[in-house]
N, C-alpha and C positions, 0 to 999 in steps of 0.2 A: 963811505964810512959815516956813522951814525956820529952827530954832533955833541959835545961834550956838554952832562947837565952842568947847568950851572947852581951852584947850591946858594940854598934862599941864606939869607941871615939868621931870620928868626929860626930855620933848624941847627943852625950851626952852634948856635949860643944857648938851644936849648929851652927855648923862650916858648912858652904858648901866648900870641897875642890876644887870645879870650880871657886871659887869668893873668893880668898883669897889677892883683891885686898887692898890697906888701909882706915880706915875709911874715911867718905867723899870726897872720891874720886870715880869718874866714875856711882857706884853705889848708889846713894844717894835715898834710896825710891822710885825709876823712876820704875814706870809700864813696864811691859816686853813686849811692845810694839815695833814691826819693825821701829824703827826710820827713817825720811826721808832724814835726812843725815849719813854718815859715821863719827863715836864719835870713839876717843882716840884709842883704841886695836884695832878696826875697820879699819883702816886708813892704805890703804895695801905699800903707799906710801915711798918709802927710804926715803927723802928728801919732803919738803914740805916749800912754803915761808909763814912765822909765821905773823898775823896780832892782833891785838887786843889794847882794852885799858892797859894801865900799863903793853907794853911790846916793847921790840927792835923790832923792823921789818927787818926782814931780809932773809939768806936762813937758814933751820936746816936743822939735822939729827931729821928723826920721834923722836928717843929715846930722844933728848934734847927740843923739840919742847912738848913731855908727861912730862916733869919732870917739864916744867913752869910751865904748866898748873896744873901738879900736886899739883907744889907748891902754889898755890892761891886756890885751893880745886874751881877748876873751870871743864868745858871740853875745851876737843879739837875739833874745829866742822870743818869738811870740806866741806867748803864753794862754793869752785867753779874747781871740780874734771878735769875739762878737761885743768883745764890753765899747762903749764907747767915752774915749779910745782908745783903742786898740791897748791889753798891759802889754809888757815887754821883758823879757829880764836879761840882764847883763850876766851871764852865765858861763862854764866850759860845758860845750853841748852833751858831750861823750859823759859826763859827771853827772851832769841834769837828768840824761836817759837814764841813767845808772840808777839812780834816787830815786825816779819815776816808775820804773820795773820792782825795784827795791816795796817801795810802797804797794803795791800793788798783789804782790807778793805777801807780805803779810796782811793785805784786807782781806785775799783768798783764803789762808789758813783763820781767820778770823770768822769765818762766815760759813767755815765748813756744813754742811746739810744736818740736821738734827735729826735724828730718829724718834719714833715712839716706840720702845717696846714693850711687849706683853709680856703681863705674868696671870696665868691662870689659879685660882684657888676655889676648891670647895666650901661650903659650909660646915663640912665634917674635918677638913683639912687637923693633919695632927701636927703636933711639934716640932718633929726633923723635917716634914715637906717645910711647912714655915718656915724653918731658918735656912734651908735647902734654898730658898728661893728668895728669902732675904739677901743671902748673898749675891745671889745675881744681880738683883735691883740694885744693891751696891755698887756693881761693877758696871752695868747701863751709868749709873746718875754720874759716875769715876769718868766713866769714857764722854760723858757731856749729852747722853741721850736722859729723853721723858720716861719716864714708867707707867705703864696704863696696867694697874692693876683691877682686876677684876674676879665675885666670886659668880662661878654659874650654877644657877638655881635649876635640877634637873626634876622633872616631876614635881609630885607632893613637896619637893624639899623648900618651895618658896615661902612654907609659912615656918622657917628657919632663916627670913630674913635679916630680923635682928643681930642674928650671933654672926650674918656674914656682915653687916656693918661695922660689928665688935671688932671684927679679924681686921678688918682693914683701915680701922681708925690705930690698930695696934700699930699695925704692918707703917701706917704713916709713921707714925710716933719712933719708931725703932731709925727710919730714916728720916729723922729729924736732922742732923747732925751736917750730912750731905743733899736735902735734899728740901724743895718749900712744896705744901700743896696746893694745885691750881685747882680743884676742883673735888668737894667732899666726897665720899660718897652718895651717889643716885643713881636710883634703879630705873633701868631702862629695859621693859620683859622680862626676858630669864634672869638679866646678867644684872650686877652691879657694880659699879663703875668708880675707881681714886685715878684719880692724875698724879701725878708728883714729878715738878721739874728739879735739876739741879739745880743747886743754890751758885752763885757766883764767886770765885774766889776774893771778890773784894767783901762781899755781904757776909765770909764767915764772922 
């Protein structure tokens, strides 16, 4: 008959002897996930300059820099590893992340891709096409894109350059309101060439 286990202590009591750090510290229910920065034990640093809310800022010793942190049942999160040395900040990590994705998140919608769109016009272009397509540029320079307005000069029709200048100093002017231009009219071969960026909503 097979001898009877004897059961250890530390399973009995539920104890991990790897993690016998104090309650609500460090290990607070946090997923055993490689974290993207270096936390408290982690922190290979002697010395580290301490930053945070509701602390001195200044230089520590790691061990005094764990025992603030300690005591606010917060982490130690290091923040920016190459400065020397080392910052740190007295933080709740899951909050930090939170901020950190938070930010990030609106640098992306900040940074969205810019368009250039086109608008083609004649030298002969009438009235209705003009405001036909004024309103689109509207809605490009609206939506946060360029307008690369242009007229093309087909055949014979390049010694009607002037009046395609005329059109398109208009066509600027019309989108003055919404819109600044980078770039006058110039002819470049057939074509002639207006930029117009959006104006920014602090510069109306």
């Amino acid at each position: 008959m097979a001898a009877p286990i004897t059961p250890n202590s530390n399973t009995t009591q539920g104890i991990n002897p790897k993690n016998n750090l104090k309650p609500g510290y460090i290990s607070r229910g946090r997923k055993s996930l490689e974290p993207e920065h270096r936390l408290n034990e982690k922190i290979t640093a002697k010395e580290i300059r301490l930053v945070g809310d509701n602390v001195e800022q200044g230089i520590y010793a790691i061990d005094v820099a764990l025992s603030i942190a300690e005591e606010q049942e917060l982490d130690l999160v290091e923040i920016s590893p190459n400065a020397v040395p080392p910052v740190c900040k007295v933080v709740d990590y899951k909050k930090f992340l939170f901020e950190q994705k938070k930010k990030k998140k609106e640098l992306k919608a900040n940074s969205q891709k810019q368009e250039v769109k086109e608008i083609r016009f004649g030298p002969n272009t009438d009235e209705h096409d003009f405001e036909f397509k004024l309103k689109h540029a509207e809605k490009f320079l609206a939506d946060g894109n360029k307008v690369r307005a242009f007229v093309f000069f087909k055949g014979r029709a390049i010694v009607y350059k002037e009046r395609g200048e005329l059109l398109l100093l208009q066509f600027a002017q019309k989108l003055a309101e919404i819109g600044k231009v980078e770039q006058l009219p110039k002819l470049e071969g057939k074509k002639m060439f207006l930029l117009v960026a959006p104006k920014s909503k602090t510069g109306k």
